[in-house]
Backbone as a ProteinNet text record, in pm:
[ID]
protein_1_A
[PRIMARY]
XXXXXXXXXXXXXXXXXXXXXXXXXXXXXXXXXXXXXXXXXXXXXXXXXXXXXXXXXXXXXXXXXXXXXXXXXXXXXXXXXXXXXXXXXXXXXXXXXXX
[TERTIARY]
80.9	0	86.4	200.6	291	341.6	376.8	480.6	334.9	231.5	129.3	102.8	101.5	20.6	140.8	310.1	396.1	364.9	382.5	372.6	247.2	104.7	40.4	10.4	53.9	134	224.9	310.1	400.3	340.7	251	189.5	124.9	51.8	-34.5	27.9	132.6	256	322.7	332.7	418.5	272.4	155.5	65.1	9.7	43.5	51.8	132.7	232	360.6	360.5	302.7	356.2	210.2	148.7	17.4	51.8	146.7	224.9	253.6	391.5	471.6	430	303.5	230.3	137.7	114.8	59.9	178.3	302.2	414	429.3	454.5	471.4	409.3	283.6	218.3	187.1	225.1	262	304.4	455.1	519.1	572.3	526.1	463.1	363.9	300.1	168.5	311	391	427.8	544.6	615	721.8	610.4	517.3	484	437.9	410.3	351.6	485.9	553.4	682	755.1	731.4	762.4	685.9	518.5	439.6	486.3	476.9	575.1	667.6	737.1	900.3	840	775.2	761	655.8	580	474.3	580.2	701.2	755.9	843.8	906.6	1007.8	858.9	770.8	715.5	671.7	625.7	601.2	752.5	864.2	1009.6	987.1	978.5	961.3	851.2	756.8	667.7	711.2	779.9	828.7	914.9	1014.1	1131.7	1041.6	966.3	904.9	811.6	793.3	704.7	762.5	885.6	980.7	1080.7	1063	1152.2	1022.9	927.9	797.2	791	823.8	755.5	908	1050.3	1143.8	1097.3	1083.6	1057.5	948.2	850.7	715.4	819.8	928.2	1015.9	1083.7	1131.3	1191.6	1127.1	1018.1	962.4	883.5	864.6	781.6	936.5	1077.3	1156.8	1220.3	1173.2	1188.9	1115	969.1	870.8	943.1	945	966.4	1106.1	1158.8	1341.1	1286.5	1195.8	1194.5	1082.8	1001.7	927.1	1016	1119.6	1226	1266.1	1343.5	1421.6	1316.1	1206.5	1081	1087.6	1074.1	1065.7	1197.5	1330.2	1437.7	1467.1	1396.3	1403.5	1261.5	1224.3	1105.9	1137.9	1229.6	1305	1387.2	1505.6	1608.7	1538.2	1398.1	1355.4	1342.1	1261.5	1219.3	1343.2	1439.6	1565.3	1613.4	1635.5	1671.2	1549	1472.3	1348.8	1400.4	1405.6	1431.5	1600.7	1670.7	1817.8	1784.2	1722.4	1709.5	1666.4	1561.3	1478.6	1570	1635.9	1744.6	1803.6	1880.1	1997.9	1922	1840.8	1766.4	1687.3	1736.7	1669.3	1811.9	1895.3	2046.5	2110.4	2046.9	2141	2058.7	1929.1	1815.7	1844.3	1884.5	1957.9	2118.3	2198.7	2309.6	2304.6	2186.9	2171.9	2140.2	2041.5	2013.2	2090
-117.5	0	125.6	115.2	224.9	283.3	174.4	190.9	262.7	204.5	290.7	417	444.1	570.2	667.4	647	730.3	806.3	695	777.8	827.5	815.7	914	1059.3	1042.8	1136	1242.1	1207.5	1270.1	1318.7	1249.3	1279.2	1439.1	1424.2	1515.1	1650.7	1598.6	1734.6	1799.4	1716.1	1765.4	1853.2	1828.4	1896.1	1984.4	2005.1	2145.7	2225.3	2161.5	2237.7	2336.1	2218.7	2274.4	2428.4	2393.2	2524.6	2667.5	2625.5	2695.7	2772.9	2702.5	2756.1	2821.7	2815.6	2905.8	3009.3	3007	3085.1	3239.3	3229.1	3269.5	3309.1	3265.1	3322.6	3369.2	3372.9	3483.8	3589.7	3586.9	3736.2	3792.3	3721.1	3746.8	3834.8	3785.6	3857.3	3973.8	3979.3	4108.2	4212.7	4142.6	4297.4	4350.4	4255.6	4344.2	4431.9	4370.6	4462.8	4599.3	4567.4	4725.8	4810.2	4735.3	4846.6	4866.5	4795.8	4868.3	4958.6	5001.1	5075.1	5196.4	5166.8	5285.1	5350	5299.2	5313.5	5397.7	5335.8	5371	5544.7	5541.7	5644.5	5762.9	5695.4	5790.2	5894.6	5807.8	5875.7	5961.2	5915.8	5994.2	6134.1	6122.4	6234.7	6325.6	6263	6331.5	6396.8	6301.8	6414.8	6547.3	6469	6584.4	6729.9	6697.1	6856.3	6889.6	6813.6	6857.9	6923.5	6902.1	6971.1	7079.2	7052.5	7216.6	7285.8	7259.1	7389.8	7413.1	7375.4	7406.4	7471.1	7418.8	7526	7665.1	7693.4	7803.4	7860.6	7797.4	7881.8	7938.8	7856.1	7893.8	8015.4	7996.6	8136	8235.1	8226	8380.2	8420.5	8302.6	8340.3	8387.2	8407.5	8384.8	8564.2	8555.3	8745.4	8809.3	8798.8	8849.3	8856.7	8824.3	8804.3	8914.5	8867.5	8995	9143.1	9157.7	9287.5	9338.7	9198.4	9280.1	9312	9222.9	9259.1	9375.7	9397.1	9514.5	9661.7	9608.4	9781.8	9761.3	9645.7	9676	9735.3	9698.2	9787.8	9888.8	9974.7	10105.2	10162.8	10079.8	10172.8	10146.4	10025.1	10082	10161.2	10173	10316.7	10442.8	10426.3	10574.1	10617.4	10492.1	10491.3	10561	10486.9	10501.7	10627.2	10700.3	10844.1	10956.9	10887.2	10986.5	10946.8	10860.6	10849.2	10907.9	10926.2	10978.9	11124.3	11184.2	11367.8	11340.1	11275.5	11321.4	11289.8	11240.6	11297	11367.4	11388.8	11540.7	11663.6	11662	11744.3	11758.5	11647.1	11621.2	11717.8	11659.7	11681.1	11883.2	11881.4	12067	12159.9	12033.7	12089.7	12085.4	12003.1	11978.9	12110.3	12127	12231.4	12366.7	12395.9	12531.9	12515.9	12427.8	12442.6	12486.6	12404	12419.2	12502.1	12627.5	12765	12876.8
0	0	0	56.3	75.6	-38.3	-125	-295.3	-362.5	-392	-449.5	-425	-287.1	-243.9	-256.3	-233.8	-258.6	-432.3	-521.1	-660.6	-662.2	-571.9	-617.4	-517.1	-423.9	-335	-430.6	-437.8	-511.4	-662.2	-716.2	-853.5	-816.4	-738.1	-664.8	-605.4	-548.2	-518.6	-646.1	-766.8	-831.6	-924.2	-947.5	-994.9	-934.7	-798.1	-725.4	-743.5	-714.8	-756	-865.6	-961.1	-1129.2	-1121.1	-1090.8	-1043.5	-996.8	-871.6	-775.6	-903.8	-949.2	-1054.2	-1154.9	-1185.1	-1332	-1224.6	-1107.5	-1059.9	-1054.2	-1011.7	-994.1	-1124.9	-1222.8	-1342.4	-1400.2	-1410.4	-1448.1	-1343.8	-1172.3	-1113.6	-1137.4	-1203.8	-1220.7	-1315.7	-1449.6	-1565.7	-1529.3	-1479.5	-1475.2	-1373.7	-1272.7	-1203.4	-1261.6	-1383.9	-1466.5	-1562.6	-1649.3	-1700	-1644.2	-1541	-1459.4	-1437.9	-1403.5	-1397.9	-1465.3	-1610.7	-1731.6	-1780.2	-1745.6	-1805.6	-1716.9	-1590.3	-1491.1	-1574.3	-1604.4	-1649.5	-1784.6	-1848.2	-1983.2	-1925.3	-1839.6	-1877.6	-1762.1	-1688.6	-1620.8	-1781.7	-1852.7	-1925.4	-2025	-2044.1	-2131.2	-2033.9	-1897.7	-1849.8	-1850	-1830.2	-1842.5	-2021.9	-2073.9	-2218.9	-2293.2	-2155.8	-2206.6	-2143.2	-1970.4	-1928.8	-2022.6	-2075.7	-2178.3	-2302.8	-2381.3	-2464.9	-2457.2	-2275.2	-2261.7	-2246.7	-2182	-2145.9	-2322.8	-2415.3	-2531.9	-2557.6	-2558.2	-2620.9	-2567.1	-2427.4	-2359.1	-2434.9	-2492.1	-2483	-2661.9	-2714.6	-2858.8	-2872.8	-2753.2	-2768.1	-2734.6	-2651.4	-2602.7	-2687.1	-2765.2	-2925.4	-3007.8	-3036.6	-3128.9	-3131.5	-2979.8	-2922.6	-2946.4	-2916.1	-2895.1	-3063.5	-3153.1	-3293.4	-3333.1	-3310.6	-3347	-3355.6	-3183.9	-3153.7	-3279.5	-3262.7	-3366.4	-3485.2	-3564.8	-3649.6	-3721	-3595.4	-3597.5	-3582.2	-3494.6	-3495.6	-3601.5	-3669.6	-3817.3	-3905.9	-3911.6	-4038.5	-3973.2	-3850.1	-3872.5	-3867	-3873.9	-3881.4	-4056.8	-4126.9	-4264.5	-4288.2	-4290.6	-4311.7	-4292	-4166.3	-4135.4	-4249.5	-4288.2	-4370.9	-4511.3	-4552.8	-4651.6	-4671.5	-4557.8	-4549.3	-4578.1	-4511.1	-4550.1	-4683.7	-4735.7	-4888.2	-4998	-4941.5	-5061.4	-5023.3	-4892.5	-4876.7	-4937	-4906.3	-4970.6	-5110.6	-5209	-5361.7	-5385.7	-5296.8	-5267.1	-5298.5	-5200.1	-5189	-5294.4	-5396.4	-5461.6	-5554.6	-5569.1	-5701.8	-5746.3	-5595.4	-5571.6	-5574.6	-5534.3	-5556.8	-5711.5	-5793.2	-5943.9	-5984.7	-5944.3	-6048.4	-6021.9	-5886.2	-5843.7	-5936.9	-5923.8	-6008.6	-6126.7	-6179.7	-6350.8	-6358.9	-6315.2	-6318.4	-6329.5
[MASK]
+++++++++++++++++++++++++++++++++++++++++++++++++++++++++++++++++++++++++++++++++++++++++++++++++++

């Protein structure tokens, strides 16, 4: 009775066992993936501050552009204004010469 009941003793342990063991591996499995989705949704929150802060720097570039290139149009408009009165001029100066 003893030799029988050992192999199914043992049959019985080792089909727990093997249970045990797929119970474990798939914990196992579900808590890497979580702390790869961690991992993964940490670096994406790291890239998203990295791209807000290049954004907020590009809007300062971008107002600080404006403004330059709003003074360069009125310092060529100015320029312009004086090159239209200096032919002005030239031109009031050749007509007095030629007289």
């Amino acid at each position: 009775m003893s030799a029988r009941t050992d192999p199914e003793v043992l049959r019985a342990d080792n089909q727990r066992l093997r249970g045990q063991v797929s119970d474990l591996k798939e914990a196992l499995q579900c808590q890497l993936g979580r702390q790869l989705d961690q991992l993964q949704a940490t670096d994406l929150t790291d890239r998203i501050g990295e791209l807000t802060a290049q954004n907020q720097e590009l809007k300062i570039q971008i107002t600080r552009l404006h403004h330059e290139q709003r003074e360069l149009e009125r310092r060529l408009a100015e320029t312009n204004d004086d090159l239209v009165a200096a032919r002005a001029s030239l031109r009031r100066m050749i007509r007095i010469e030629n007289s």
